[in-house]
TORKOLDO-158063 format. One record per residue (C-alpha): residue number from 0; x, y, z. Coordinates in Angstrom, 1 decimal, padded with zeros to 4 digits. Layout:
REM residues N
+-----+--------+--------+--------+
|  nr |      x |      y |      z |
+-----+--------+--------+--------+
| NUM |      X |      Y |      Z |
...
+-----+--------+--------+--------+
END
This chain:
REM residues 406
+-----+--------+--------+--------+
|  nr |      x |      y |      z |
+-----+--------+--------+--------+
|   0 |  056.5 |  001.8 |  037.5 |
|   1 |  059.9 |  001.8 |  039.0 |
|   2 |  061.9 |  005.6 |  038.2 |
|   3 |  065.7 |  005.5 |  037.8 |
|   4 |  068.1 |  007.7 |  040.3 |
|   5 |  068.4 |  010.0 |  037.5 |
|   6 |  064.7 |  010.7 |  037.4 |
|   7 |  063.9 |  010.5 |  041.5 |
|   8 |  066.6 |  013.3 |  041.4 |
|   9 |  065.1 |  015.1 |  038.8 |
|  10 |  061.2 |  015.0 |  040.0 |
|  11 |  062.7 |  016.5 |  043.4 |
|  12 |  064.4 |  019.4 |  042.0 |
|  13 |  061.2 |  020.3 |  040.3 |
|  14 |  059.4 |  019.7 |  043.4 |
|  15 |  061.8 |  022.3 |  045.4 |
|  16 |  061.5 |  024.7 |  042.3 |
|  17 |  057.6 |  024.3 |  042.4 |
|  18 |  058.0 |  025.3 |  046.2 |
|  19 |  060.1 |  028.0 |  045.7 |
|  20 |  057.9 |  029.3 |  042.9 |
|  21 |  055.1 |  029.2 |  045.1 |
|  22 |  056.7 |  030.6 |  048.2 |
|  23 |  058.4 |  034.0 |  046.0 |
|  24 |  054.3 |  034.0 |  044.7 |
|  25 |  052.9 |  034.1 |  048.1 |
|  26 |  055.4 |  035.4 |  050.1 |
|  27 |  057.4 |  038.4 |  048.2 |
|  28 |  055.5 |  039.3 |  045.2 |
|  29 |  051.9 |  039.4 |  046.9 |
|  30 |  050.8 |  038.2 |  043.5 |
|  31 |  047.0 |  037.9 |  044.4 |
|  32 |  046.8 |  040.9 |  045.7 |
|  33 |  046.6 |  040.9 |  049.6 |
|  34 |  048.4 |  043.8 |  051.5 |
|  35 |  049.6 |  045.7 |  047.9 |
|  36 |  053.4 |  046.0 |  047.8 |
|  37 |  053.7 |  044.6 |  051.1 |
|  38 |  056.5 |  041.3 |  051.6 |
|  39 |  057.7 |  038.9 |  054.2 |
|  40 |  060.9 |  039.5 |  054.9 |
|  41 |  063.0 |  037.3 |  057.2 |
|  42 |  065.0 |  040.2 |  059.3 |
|  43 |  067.5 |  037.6 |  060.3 |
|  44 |  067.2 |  037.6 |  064.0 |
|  45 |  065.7 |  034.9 |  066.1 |
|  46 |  067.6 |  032.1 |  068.3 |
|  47 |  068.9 |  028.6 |  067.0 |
|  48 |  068.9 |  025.1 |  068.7 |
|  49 |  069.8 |  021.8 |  068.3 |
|  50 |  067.3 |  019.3 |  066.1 |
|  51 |  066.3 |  016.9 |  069.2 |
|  52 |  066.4 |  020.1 |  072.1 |
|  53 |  062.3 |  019.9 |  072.2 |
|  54 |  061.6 |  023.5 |  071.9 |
|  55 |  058.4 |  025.5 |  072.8 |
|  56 |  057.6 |  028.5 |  072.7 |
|  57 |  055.0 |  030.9 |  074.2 |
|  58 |  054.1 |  034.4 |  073.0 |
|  59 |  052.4 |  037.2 |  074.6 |
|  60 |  051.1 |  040.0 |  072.1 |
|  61 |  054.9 |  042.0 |  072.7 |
|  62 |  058.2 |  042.1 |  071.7 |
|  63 |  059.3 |  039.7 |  073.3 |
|  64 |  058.8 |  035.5 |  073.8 |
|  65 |  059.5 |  032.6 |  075.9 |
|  66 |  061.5 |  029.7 |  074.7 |
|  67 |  062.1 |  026.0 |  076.6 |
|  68 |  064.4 |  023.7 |  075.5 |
|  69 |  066.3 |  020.9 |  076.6 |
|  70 |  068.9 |  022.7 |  078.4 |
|  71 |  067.1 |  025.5 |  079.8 |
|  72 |  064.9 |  028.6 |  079.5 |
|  73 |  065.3 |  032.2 |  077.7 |
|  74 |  063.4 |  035.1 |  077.2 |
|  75 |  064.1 |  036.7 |  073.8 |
|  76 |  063.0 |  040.1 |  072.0 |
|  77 |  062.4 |  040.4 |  068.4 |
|  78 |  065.5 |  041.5 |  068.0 |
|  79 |  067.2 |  037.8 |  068.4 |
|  80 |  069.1 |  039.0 |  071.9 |
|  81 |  068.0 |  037.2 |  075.2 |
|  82 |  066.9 |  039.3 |  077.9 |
|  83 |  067.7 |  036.4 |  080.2 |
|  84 |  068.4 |  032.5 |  080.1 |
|  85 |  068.2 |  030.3 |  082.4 |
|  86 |  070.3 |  026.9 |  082.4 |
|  87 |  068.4 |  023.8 |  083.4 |
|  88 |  068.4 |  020.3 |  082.5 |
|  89 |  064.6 |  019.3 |  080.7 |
|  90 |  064.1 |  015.8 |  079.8 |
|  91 |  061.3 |  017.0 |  077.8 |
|  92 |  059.9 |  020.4 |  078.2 |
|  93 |  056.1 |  021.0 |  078.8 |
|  94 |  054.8 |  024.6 |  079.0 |
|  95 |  052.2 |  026.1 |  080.2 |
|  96 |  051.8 |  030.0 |  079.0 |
|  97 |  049.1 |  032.8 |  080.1 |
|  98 |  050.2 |  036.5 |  079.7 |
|  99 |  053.9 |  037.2 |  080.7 |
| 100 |  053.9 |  034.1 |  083.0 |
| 101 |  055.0 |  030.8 |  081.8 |
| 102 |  055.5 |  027.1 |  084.2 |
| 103 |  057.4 |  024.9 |  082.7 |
| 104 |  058.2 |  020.9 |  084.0 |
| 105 |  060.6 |  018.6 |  083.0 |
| 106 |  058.6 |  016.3 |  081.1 |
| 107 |  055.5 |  013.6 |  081.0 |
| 108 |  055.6 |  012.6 |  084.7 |
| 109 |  057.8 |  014.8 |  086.1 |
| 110 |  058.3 |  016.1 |  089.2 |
| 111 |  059.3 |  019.8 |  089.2 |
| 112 |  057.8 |  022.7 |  087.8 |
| 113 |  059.7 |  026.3 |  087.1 |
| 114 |  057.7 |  029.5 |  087.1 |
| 115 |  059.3 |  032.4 |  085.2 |
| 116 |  058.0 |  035.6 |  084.2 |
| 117 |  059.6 |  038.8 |  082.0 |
| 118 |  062.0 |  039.3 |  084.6 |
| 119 |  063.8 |  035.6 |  085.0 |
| 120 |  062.5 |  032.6 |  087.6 |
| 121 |  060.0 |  033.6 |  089.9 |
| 122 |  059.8 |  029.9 |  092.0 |
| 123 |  060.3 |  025.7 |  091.5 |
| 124 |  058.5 |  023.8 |  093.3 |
| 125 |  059.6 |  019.8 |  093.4 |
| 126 |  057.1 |  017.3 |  094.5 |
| 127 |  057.1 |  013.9 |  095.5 |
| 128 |  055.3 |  012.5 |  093.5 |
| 129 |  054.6 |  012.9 |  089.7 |
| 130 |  052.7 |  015.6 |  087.7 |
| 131 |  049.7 |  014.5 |  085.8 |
| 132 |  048.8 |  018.3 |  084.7 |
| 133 |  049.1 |  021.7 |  085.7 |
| 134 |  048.1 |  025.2 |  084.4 |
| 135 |  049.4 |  029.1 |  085.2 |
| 136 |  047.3 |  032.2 |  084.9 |
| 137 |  048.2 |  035.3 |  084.3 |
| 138 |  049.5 |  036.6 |  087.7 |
| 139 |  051.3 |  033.6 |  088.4 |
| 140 |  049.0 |  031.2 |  090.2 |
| 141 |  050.3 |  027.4 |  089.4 |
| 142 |  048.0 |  025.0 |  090.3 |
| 143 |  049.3 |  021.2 |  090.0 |
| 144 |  047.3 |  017.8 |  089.8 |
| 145 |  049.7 |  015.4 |  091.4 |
| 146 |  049.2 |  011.2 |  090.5 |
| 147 |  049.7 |  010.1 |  094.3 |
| 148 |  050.0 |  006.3 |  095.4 |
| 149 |  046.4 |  006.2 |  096.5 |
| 150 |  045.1 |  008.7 |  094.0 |
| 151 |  045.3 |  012.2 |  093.1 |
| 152 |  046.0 |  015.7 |  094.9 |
| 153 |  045.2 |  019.2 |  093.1 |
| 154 |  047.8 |  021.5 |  094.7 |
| 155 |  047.9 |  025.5 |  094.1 |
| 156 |  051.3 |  027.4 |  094.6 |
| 157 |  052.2 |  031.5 |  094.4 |
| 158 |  055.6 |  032.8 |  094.8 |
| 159 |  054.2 |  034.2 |  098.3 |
| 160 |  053.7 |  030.7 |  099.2 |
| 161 |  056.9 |  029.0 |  097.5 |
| 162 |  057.2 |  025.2 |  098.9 |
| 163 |  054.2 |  025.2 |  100.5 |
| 164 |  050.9 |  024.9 |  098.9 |
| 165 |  048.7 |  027.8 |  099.1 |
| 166 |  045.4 |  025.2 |  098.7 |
| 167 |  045.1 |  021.7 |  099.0 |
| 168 |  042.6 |  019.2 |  098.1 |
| 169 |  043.0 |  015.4 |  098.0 |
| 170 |  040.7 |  012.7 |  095.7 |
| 171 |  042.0 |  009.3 |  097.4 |
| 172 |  040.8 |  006.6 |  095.6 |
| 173 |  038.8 |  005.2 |  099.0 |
| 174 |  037.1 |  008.2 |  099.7 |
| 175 |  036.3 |  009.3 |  096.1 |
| 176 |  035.9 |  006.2 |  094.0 |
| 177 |  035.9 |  006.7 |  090.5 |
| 178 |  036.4 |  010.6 |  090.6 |
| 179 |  039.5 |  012.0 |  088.8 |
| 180 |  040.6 |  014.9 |  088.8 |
| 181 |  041.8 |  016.1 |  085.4 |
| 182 |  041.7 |  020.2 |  084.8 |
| 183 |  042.3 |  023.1 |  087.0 |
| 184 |  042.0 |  026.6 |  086.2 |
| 185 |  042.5 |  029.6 |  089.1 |
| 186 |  041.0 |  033.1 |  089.1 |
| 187 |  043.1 |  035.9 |  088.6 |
| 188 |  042.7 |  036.8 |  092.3 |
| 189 |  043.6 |  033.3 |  093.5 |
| 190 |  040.4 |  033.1 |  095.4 |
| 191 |  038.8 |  030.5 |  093.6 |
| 192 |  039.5 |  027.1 |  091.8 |
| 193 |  037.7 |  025.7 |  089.0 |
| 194 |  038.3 |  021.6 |  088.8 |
| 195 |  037.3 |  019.4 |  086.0 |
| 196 |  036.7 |  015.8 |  087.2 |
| 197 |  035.9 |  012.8 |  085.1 |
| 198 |  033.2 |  010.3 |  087.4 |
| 199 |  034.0 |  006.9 |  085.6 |
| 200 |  031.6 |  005.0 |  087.8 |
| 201 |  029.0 |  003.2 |  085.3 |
| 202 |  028.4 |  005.8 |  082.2 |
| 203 |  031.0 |  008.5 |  081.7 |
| 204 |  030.2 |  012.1 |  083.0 |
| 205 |  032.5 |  015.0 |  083.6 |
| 206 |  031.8 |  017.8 |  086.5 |
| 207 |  032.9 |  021.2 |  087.1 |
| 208 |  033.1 |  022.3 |  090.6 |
| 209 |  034.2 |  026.2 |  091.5 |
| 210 |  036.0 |  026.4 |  095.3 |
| 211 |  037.2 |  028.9 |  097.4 |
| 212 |  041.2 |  028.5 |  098.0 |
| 213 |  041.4 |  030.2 |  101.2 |
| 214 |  039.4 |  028.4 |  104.2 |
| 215 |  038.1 |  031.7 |  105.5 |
| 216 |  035.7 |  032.1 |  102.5 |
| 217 |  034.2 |  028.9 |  102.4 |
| 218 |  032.8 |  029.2 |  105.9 |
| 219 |  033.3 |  026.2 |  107.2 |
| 220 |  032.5 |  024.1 |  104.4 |
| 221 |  034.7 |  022.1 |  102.1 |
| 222 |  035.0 |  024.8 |  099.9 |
| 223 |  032.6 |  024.4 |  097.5 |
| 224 |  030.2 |  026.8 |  096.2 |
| 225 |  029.0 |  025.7 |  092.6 |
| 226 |  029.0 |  022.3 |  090.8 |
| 227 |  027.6 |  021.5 |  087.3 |
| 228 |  027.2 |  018.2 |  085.5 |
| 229 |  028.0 |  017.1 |  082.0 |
| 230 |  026.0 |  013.8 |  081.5 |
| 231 |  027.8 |  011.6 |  079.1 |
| 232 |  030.6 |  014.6 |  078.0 |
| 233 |  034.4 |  013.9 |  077.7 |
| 234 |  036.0 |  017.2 |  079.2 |
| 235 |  038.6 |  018.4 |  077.3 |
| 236 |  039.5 |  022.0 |  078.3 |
| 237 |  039.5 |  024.3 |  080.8 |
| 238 |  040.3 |  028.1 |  080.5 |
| 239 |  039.6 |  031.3 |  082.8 |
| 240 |  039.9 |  034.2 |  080.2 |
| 241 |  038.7 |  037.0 |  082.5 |
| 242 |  036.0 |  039.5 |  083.2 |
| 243 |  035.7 |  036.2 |  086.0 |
| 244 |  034.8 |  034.0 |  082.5 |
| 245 |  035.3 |  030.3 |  082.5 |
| 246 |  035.4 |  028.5 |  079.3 |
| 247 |  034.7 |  024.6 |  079.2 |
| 248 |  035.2 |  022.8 |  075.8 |
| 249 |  034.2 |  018.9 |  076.3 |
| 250 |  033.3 |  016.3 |  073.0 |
| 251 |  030.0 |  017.8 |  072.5 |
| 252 |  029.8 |  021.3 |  073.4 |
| 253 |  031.4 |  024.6 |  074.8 |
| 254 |  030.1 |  026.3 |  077.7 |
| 255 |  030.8 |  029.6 |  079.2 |
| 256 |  030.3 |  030.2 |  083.1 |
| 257 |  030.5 |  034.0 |  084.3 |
| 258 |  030.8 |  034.4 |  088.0 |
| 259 |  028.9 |  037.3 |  089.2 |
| 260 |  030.5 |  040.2 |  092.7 |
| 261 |  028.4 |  037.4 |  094.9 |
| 262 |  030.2 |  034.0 |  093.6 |
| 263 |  026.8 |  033.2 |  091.6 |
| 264 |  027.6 |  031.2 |  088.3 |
| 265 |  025.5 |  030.9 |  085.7 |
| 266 |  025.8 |  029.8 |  082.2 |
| 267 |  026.3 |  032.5 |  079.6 |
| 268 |  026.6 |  030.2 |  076.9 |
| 269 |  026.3 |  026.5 |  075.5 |
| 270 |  027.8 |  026.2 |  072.1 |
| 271 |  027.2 |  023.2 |  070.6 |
| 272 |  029.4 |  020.7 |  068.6 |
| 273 |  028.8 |  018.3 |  066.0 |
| 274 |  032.8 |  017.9 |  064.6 |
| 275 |  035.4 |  016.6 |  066.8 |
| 276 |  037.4 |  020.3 |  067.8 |
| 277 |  040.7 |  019.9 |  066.7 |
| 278 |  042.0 |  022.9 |  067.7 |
| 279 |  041.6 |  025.8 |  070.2 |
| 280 |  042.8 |  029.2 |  070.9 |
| 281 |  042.7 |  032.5 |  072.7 |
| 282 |  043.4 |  035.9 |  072.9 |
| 283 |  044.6 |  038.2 |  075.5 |
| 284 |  040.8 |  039.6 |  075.8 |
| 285 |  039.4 |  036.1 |  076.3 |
| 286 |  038.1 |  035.8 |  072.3 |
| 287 |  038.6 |  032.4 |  071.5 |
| 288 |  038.7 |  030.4 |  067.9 |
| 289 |  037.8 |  026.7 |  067.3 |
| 290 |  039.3 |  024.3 |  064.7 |
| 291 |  036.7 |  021.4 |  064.0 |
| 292 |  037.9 |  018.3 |  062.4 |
| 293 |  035.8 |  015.2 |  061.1 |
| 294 |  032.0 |  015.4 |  061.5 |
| 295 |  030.6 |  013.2 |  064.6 |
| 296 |  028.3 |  010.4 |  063.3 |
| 297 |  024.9 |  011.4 |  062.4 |
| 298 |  025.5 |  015.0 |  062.9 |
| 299 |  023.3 |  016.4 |  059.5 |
| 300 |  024.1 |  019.8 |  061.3 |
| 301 |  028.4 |  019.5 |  061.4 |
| 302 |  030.3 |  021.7 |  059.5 |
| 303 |  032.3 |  021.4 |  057.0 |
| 304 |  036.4 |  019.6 |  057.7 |
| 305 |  038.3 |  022.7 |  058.4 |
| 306 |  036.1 |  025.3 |  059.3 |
| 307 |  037.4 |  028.1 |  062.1 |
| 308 |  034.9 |  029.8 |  064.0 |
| 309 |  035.8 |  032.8 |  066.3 |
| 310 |  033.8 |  034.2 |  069.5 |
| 311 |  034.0 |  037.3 |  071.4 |
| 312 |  034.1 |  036.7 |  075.1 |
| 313 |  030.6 |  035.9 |  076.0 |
| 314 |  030.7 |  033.4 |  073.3 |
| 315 |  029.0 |  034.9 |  070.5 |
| 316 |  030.5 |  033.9 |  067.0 |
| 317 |  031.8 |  036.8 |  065.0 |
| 318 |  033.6 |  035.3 |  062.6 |
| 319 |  034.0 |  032.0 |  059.7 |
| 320 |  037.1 |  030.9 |  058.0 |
| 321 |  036.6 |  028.0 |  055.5 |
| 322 |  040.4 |  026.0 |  055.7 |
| 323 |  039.7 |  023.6 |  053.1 |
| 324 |  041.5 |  020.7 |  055.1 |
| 325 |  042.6 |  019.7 |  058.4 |
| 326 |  043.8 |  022.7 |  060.6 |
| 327 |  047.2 |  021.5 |  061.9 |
| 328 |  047.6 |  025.0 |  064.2 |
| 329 |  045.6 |  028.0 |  065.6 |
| 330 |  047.2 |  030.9 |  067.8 |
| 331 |  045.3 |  034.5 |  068.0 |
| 332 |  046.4 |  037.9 |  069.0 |
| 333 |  046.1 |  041.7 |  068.0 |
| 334 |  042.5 |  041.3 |  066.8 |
| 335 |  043.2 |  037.9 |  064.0 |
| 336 |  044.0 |  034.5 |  064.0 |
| 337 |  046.6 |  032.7 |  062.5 |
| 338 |  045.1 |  029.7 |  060.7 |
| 339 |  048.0 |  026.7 |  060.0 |
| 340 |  047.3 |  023.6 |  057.2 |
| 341 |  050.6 |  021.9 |  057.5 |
| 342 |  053.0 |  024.5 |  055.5 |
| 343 |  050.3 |  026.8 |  054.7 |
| 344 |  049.4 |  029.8 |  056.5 |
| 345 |  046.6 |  032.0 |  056.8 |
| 346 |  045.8 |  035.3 |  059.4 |
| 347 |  042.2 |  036.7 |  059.2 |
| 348 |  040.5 |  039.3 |  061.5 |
| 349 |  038.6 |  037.9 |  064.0 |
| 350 |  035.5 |  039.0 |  062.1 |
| 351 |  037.0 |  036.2 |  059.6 |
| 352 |  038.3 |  038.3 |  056.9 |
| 353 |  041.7 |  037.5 |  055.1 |
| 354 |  044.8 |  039.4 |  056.0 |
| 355 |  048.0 |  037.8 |  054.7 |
| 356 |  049.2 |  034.5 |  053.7 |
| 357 |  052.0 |  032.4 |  053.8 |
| 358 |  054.0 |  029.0 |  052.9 |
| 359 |  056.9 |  027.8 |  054.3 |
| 360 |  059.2 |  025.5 |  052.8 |
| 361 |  060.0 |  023.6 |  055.3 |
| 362 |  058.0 |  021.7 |  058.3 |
| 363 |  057.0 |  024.1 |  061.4 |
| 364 |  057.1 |  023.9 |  064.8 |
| 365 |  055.1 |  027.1 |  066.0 |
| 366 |  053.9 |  030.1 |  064.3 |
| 367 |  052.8 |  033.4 |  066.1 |
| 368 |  052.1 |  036.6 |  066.7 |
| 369 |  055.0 |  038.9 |  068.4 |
| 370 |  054.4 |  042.8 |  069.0 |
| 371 |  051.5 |  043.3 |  065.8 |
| 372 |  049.5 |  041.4 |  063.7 |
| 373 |  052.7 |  041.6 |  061.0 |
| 374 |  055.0 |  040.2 |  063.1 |
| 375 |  055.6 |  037.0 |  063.6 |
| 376 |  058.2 |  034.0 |  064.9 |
| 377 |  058.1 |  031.3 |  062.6 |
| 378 |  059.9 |  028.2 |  064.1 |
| 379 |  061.5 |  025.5 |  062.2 |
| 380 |  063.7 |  022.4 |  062.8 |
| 381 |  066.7 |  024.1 |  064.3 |
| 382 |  065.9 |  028.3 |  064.7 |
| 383 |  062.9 |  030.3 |  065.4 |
| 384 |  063.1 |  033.8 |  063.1 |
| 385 |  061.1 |  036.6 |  063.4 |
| 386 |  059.6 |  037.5 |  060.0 |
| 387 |  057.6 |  040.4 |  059.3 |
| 388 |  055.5 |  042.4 |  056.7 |
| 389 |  057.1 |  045.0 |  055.2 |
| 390 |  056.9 |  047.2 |  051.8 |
| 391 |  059.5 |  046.6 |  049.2 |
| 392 |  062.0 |  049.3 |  049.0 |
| 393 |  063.5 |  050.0 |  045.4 |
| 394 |  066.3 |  047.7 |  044.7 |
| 395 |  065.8 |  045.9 |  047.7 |
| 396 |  066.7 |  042.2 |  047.2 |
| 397 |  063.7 |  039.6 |  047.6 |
| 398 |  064.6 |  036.7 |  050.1 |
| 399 |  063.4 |  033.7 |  047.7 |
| 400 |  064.5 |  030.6 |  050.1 |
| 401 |  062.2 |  030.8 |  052.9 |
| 402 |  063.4 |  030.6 |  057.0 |
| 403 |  066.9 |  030.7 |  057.8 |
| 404 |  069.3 |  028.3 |  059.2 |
| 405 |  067.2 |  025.4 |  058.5 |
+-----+--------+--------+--------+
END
């Protein structure tokens, strides 16, 4: 059945005034309940940008955030002003974010990275050939798998090493057949690397090996102290959350390695999976929260498509949220989880309970957490605002339209 322009116009105002129904439901009136006489309310500061700039954004549990772009870097507050920016020119920016550090590159295959923390740039290193992956912990550690001509290199820079790499470690393709490198995580220290490899010889199996950085721990070895391998597992993740905790996440299970005063490493827990994990994310006290997505085949134990589960630390699962559909974002911070399903948003506790909600009229970028679990920076096409929960004042006007500048 064919609809005249008169009637496609029509049907989308009603769609827009369904939205906006919904949104003023959700969003101002707290209709069902949640939080009492508690709003969102856009407080109008936040930054704006250009529709094809590429931004991303990291957060940190504070005030302020990180923003990449096209054209360069800032560091903004809450309050919409930039504590610094940085002018650069980003094909396409990639970034990498653990506490108040952040490494940024210039796009798929490129060949510099910029480190920045609160206080501006701390070092760029430029290589000469390109960047497969790379990672930043939280006291500025970058390490770097590079794609060389006759395989790979995993490279680990400081800014008391700037230019130089602190720790190398080549995989050429005629010593190592069939061994890639694909993951790298380093301990807060810097004394140790964790690499994920993929072994593509015959059947596929993935291997974690932990190595000391500095040649005078690894007495005269190569380095190596600890290897474990994952018959037939895809690696997909690799993330130091502290406490000297490793977190692997691979097709079929999650696995969390603890390394004891001696450099020991044993397993503290194996997690397993029977959906395909569609999402993952962490807090700043190494709690973590999975997404799973479709159900593996001939999994009678998977869960249902859009479940959230949340851990503690040691990998212990304190807490269920039931999404209803595919989970299209997941951040965490000050003790909940922000659960995203396309427009619709949803923070819980990490014990799984239900805090707020909240739908957004138009398509979003990134949605977090900024100094408490009522604040937030909601990106959108062209500006990121910082919205926050609030109670209504008498006479206080209701903002009914959703983000601003879009």
């Amino acid at each position: 059945m064919k609809f005249s322009t008169a009637a496609k116009v029509l049907i989308a105002i009603v769609l827009m005034l369904a939205a906006g129904v919904l949104h003023i439901v959700f969003n101002v009136t707290d209709f069902f309940g949640r939080g009492a006489d508690l709003r969102w309310v856009n407080t109008g500061r936040g930054v704006s940008y250009s529709m094809d700039s590429g931004p991303v954004f990291h957060g940190h549990e504070a005030p302020f955030f990180f923003m990449a772009t096209r054209d360069g870097v800032r560091y903004a507050s809450q309050l919409g002003e930039s504590r610094w920016h940085t002018t650069l020119n980003l094909r396409r920016p990639i970034m990498r974010g653990r506490g108040s550090y952040i490494a940024v590159s210039e796009g798929d295959r490129g060949r510099v990275i910029h480190v920045f923390d609160a206080n501006g740039l701390a070092f760029t290193e430029t290589f000469e050939h390109p960047v497969h992956t790379f990672s930043i912990n939280r006291n500025g550690f970058l390490s770097v798998i590079l794609q060389m001509d006759d395989g790979y290199t995993v490279n680990i820079y400081h800014r008391q090493s700037a230019y130089s790499p602190m720790y190398r470690n080549p995989f050429i393709e005629a010593d190592r057949p069939g061994i890639l490198p694909v993951l790298t995580e380093v301990s807060d220290d810097g004394r140790v690397v964790v690499m994920g490899l993929l072994d593509i010889r015959g059947r596929l199996h993935s291997k974690i090996q932990f190595g000391y950085t500095y040649r005078g721990d690894g007495w005269g070895t190569d380095g190596i102290f600890a290897e474990f391998m994952l018959e037939d597992q895809m690696l997909l993740l690799l993330r130091k959350t502290g406490q000297n905790r490793l977190v692997a996440a691979t097709d079929t299970q999650i696995i969390i390695y603890t390394r004891d005063a001696n450099d020991g490493i044993r397993v503290t827990a194996e997690i397993p999976l029977h959906n395909q994990l569609t999402e993952m994310a962490f807090d700043e006290s190494g709690r973590f929260a999975i997404a799973l997505g479709t159900p593996n085949i001939n999994e009678p134990a998977a869960s249902a498509l859009g479940t959230v589960y949340i851990f503690d630390a040691n990998g212990t699962r304190i807490g269920t949220h039931e999404a209803g559909r595919r989970v299209t974002h997941l951040s965490m911070g000050h003790g909940a989880v922000i659960v995203g399903t396309d427009r619709n948003f949803s923070a819980v506790s990490v014990a799984g309970a239900p805090m707020w909600e909240y739908i957004a009229l138009q398509d979003t970028r990134d949605f977090l957490f900024l100094e408490n679990s009522d604040t937030v920076l909601i990106a959108g096409a062209t500006r990121a605002d910082v919205w926050r929960r609030q109670r209504t004042r008498y006479g206080e006007e209701a903002d009914f339209f959703g983000i601003q500048g879009q």
